[in-house]
C-alpha positions as CSV (number, residue, x, y, z in Angstrom):
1,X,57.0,14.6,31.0
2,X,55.7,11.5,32.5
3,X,51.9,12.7,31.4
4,X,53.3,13.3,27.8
5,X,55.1,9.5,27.9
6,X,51.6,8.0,29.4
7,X,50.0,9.3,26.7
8,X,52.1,8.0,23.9
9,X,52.3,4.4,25.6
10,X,47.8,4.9,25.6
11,X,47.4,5.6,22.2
12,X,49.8,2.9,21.0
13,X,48.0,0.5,22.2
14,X,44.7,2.2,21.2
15,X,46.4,1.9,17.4
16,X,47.3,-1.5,18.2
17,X,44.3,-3.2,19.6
18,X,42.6,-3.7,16.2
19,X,45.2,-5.3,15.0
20,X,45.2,-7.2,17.8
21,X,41.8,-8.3,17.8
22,X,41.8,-9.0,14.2
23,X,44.3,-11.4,15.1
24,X,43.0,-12.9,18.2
25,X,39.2,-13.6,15.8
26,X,38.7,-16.9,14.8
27,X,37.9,-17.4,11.3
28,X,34.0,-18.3,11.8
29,X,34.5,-15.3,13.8
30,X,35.8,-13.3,10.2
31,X,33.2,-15.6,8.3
32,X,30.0,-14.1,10.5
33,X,31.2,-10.2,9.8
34,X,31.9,-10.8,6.1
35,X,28.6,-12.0,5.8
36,X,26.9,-9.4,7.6
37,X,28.8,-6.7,5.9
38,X,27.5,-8.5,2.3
39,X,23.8,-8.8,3.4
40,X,24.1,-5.3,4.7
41,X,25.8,-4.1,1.0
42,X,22.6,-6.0,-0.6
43,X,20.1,-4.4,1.2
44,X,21.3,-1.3,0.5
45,X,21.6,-2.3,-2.9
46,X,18.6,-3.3,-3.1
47,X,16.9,-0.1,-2.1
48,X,19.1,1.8,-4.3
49,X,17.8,-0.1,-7.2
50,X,14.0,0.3,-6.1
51,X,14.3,4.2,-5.9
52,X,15.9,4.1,-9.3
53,X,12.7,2.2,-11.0
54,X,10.4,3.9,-9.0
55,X,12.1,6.7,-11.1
56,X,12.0,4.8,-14.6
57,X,8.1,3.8,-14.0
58,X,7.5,7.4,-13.0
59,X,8.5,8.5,-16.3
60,X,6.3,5.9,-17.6
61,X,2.9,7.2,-16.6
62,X,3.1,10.2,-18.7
63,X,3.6,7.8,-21.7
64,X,0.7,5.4,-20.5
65,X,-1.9,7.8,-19.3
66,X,-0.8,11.4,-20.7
67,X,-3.0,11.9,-23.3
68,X,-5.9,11.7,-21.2
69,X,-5.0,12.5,-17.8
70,X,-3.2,15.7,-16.2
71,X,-1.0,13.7,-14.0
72,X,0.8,15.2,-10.5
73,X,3.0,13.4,-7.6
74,X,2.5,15.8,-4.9
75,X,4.1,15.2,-1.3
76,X,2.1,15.5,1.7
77,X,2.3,14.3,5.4
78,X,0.4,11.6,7.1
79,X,0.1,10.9,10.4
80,X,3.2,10.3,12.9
81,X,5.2,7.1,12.4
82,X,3.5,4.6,14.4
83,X,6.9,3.3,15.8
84,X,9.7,6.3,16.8
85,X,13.0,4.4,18.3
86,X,15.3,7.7,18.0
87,X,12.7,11.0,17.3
88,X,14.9,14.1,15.7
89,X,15.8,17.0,17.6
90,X,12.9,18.8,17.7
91,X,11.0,15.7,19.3
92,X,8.6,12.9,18.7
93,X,5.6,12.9,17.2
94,X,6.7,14.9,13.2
95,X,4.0,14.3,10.6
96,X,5.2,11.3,8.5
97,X,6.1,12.6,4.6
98,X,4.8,11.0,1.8
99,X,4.2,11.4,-2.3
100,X,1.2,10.5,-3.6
101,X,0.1,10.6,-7.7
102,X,-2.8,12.9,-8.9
103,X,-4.7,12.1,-12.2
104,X,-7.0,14.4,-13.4
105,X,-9.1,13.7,-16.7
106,X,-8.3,16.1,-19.6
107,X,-11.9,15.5,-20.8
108,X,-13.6,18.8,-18.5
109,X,-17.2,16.9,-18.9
110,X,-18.8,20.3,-19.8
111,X,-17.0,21.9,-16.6
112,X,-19.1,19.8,-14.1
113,X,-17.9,18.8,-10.8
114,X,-16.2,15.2,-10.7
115,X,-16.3,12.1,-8.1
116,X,-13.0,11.1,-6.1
117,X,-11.7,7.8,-5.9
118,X,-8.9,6.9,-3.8
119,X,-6.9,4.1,-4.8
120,X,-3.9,2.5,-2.3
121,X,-1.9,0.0,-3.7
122,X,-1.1,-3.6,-2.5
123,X,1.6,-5.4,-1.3
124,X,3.4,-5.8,2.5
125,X,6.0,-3.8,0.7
126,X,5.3,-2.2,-2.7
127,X,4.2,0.7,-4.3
128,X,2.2,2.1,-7.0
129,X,3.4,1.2,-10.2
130,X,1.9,1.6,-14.3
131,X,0.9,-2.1,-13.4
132,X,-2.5,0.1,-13.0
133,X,-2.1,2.0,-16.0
134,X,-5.2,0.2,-17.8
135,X,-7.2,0.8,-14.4
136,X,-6.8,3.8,-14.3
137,X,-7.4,5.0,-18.0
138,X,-10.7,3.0,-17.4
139,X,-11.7,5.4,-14.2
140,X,-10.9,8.6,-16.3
141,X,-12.5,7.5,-18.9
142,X,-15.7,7.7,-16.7
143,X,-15.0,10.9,-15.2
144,X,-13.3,10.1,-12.0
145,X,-10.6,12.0,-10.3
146,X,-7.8,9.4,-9.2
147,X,-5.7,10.0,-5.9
148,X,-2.8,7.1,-5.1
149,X,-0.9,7.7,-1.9
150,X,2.5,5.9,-1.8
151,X,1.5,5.3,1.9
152,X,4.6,4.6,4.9
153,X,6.2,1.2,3.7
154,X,6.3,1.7,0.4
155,X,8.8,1.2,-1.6
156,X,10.9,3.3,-4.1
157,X,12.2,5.9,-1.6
158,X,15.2,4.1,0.5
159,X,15.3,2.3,4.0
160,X,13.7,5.3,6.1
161,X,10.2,4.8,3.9
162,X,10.5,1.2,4.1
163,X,11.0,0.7,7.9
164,X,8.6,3.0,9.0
165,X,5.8,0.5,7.9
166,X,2.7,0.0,9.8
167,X,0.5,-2.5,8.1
168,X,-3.1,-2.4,9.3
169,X,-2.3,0.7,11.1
170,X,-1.4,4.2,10.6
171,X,-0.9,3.3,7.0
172,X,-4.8,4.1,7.1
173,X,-4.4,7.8,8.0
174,X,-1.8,8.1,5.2
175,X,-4.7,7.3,2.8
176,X,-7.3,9.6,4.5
177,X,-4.6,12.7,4.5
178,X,-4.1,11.8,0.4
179,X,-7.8,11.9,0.3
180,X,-8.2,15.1,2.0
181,X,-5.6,16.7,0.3
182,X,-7.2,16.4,-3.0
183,X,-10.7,17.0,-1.4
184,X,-9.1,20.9,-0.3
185,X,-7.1,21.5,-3.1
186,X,-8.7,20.0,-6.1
187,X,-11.2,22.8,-7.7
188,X,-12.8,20.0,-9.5
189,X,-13.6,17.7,-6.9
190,X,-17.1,16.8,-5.9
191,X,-16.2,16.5,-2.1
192,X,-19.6,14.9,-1.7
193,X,-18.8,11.6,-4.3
194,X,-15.8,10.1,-2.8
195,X,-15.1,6.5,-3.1
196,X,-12.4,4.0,-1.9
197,X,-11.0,1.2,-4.7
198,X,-8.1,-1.4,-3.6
199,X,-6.9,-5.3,-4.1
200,X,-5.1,-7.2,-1.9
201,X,-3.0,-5.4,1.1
202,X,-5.0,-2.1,-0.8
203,X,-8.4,-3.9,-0.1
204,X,-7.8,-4.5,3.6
205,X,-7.0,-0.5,3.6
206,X,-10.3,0.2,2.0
207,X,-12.2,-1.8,4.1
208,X,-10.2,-0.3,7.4
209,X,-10.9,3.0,6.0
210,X,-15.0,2.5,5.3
211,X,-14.8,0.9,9.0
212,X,-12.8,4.1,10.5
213,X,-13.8,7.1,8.8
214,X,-17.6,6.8,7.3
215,X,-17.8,10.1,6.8
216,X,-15.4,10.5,4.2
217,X,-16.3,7.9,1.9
218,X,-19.6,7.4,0.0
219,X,-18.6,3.3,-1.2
220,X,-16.1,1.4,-1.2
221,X,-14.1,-1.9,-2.8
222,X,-12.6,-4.7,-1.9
223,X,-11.2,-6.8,-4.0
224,X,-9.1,-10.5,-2.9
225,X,-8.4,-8.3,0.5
226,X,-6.2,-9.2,2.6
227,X,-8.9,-10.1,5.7
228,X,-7.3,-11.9,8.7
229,X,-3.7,-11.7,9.8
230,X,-4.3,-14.4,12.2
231,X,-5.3,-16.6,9.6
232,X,-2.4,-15.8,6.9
233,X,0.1,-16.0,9.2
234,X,-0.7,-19.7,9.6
235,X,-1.0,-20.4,6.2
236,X,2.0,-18.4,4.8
237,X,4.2,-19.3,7.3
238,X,7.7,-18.2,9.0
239,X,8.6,-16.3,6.1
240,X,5.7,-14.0,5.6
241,X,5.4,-13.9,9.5
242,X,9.0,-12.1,9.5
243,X,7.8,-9.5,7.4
244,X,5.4,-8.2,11.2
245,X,7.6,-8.5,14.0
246,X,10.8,-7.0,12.9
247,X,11.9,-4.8,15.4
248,X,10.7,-1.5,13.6
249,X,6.9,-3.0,12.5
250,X,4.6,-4.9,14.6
251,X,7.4,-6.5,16.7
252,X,5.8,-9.0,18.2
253,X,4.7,-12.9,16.7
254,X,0.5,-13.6,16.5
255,X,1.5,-15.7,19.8
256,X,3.1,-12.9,21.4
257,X,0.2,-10.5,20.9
258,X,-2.7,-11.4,18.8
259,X,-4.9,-8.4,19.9
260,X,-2.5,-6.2,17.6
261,X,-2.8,-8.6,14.8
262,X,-6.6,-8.9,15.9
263,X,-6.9,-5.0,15.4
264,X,-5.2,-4.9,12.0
265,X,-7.6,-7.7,10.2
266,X,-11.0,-6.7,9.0
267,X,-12.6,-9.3,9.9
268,X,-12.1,-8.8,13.6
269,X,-13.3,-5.3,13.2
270,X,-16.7,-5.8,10.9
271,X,-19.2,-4.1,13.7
272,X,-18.0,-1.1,12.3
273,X,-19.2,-1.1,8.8
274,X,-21.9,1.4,8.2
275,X,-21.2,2.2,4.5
276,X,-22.1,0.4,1.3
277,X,-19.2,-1.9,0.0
278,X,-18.4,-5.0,-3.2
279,X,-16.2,-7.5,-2.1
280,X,-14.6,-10.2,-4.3
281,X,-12.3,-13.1,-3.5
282,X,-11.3,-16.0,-6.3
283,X,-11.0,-19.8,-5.6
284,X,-7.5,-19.8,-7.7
285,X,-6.0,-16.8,-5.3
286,X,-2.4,-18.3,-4.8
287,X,-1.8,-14.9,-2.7
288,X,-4.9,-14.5,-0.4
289,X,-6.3,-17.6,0.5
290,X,-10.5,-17.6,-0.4
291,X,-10.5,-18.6,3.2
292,X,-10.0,-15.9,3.9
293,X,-12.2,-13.6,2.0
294,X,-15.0,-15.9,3.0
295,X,-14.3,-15.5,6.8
296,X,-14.5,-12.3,6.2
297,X,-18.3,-12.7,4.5
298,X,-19.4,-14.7,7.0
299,X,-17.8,-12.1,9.6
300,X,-20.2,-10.1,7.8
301,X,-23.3,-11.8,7.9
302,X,-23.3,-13.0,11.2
303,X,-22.9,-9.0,12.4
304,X,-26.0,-8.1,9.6
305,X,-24.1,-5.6,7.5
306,X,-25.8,-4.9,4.2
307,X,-22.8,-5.4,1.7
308,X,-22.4,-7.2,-1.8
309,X,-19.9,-9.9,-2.8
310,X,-18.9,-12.8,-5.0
311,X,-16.5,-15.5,-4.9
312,X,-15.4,-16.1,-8.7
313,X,-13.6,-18.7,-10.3
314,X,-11.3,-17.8,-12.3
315,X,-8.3,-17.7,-14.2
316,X,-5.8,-15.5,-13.4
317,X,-5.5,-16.2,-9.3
318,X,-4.7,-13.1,-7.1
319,X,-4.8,-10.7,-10.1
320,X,-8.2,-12.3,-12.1
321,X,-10.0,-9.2,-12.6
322,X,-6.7,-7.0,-13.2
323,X,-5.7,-8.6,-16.6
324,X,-6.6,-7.6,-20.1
325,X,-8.7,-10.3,-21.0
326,X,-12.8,-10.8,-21.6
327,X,-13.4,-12.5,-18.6
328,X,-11.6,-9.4,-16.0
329,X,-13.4,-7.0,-18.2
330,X,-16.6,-8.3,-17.6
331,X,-16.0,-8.2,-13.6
332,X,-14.9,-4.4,-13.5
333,X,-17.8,-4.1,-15.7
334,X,-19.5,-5.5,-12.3
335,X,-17.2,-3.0,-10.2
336,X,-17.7,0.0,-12.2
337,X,-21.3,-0.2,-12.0
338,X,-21.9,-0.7,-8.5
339,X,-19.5,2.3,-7.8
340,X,-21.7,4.2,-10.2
341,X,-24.3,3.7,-7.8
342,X,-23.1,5.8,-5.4
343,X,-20.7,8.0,-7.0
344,X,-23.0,9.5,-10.0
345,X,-19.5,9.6,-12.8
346,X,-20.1,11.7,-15.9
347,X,-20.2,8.5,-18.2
348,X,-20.9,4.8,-17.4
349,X,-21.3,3.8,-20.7
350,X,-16.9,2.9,-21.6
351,X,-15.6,0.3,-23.5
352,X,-13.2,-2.2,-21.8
353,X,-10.6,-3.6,-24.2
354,X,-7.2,-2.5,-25.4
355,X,-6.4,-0.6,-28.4
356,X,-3.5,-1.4,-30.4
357,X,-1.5,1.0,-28.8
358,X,-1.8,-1.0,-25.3
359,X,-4.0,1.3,-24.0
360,X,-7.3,0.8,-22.7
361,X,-10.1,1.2,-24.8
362,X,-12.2,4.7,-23.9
């Protein structure tokens, strides 16, 4: 009897101790958690509403590029996650799962075997969007398959994709497994012409990818790529700086460990270049600094690679040579022929413009 008394007297004051405590919290005390329980409500939120345009846009690529592509989102796995706080079950070390967009031309260039370009998107934290619809339509148009890995960190798929970023890093094997899925299971890949294409965050991951794996790229591009960490960090600020040393990225500030933020910058890693590569930078970049694309040149020179570049100035900042206008035309023009070089496409000879329809000229 005394047992079954103790236990009544426990869990009445188990039942009553949030009560107390609710009354014993001051109210900075109620302010703080109301706070954090409405920043915790907007970043979910937030990811709720990226998954659900990632959805919209997906329906829009059909629409932009369907007449002339076969197009396929196909999920693959990556590498594993670069940082593992709490691995499942069956242990650390899972391969990380990832979609990634196939587009195929419908033109079947008399049944001849096509060239490959890979094409990673930019952004700390983005994803690939129908902002590349014209882009695209332009590299079909010439013959090229088109692989686009939405690579660890992207957006458009919740928290778990988000978090398990890894700038500079793994991110890299995300966009060689893309590529060598396509390579195996594409019957109209030319396994030999394989290219790499990106801007921005998606030109530092071509350039870590030429430096890394040689052998499974013939060329690459570069353009406004993001080039030294180091370097942005200072010129971007707190702000940007938070994005790296959250607890589940990089972790650590420059000043805490600038060897990892050393590792993840092309520039500090140039030695390695052995294959041909275009880069581009722009004087008006308001994103990427022409600082530092033009470390990253004289990175370059001063190790002897044999490379091409040019430092424009332009209209149109971080995006000049993405916008429908004479002036970006005429430096794809410039990108699509020194990736001809290498990569032998069906047809060289497309129009760049836009149609009435908002599509690309072919």
């Amino acid at each position: 009897m005394r047992l079954f008394r103790l236990s009544i007297i426990v869990a009445a004051i188990a039942a009553l101790l949030p009560v107390v405590w609710a009354q014993a919290q001051t109210p900075a005390q109620e302010a703080a958690e109301g706070a954090e329980r409405l920043l915790r409500a907007h970043d979910n939120l937030r990811h709720r509403l990226d998954i659900l345009e990632k959805l919209i846009d997906d329906v829009l690529w059909y629409d932009r590029v369907g007449d002339v592509a076969v197009v396929d989102k196909v999920r693959i796995y990556g590498p594993p996650l670069a940082n593992e706080p709490d691995p499942p079950p069956s242990g650390p070390g899972n391969p990380f799962k990832f979609y990634t967009y196939v587009f195929t031309p419908r033109d079947d260039f008399g049944g001849q075997k096509l060239p490959l370009l890979v094409l990673p998107h930019g952004g700390v934290h983005s994803d690939f969007t129908t902002y590349y619809a014209h882009i695209v339509r332009e590299l079909l148009a010439q013959g090229y398959i088109v692989v686009a890995p939405d690579y660890r960190g992207s957006t458009g798929y919740g928290r778990g994709i988000y978090q398990s970023i890894d700038y500079g890093g793994v991110e890299v094997g995300d966009v060689l497994s893309a590529r060598d899925w396509v390579v195996a299971n594409h019957p109209r890949v030319d396994a030999g012409r394989v290219g790499i294409i990106g801007w921005s965050h998606g030109g530092l991951i071509a350039l870590h990818s030429l430096f890394d794996h040689p052998d499974k790229y013939a060329v690459g591009f570069a353009g406004v790529p993001v080039s030294d960490l180091v370097q942005r960090m200072g010129y971007l600020g707190p702000n940007y700086q938070a994005m790296y040393d959250v607890d589940y990225h990089i972790g650590e500030t420059p000043a805490e460990n600038l060897e990892e933020y050393k590792r993840r910058s092309p520039v500090w890693n140039v030695e390695k270049l052995t294959r041909p590569v275009r880069i581009h930078g722009n004087v008006s970049d308001e994103d990427v600094n022409v600082i530092e694309v033009e470390h990253l040149i004289q990175a370059l020179k001063a190790e002897g690679k044999d490379f091409e570049y040019e430092i424009y100035d332009l209209p149109g900042g971080h995006s000049f040579d993405r916008l429908d206008g004479p002036e970006a035309w005429d430096v794809r023009r410039v990108i699509y022929d020194y990736l001809a070089r290498y990569l032998n496409p069906p047809r060289t000879d497309i129009g760049l413009g836009v149609q009435s329809n908002g599509r690309a000229a072919p």
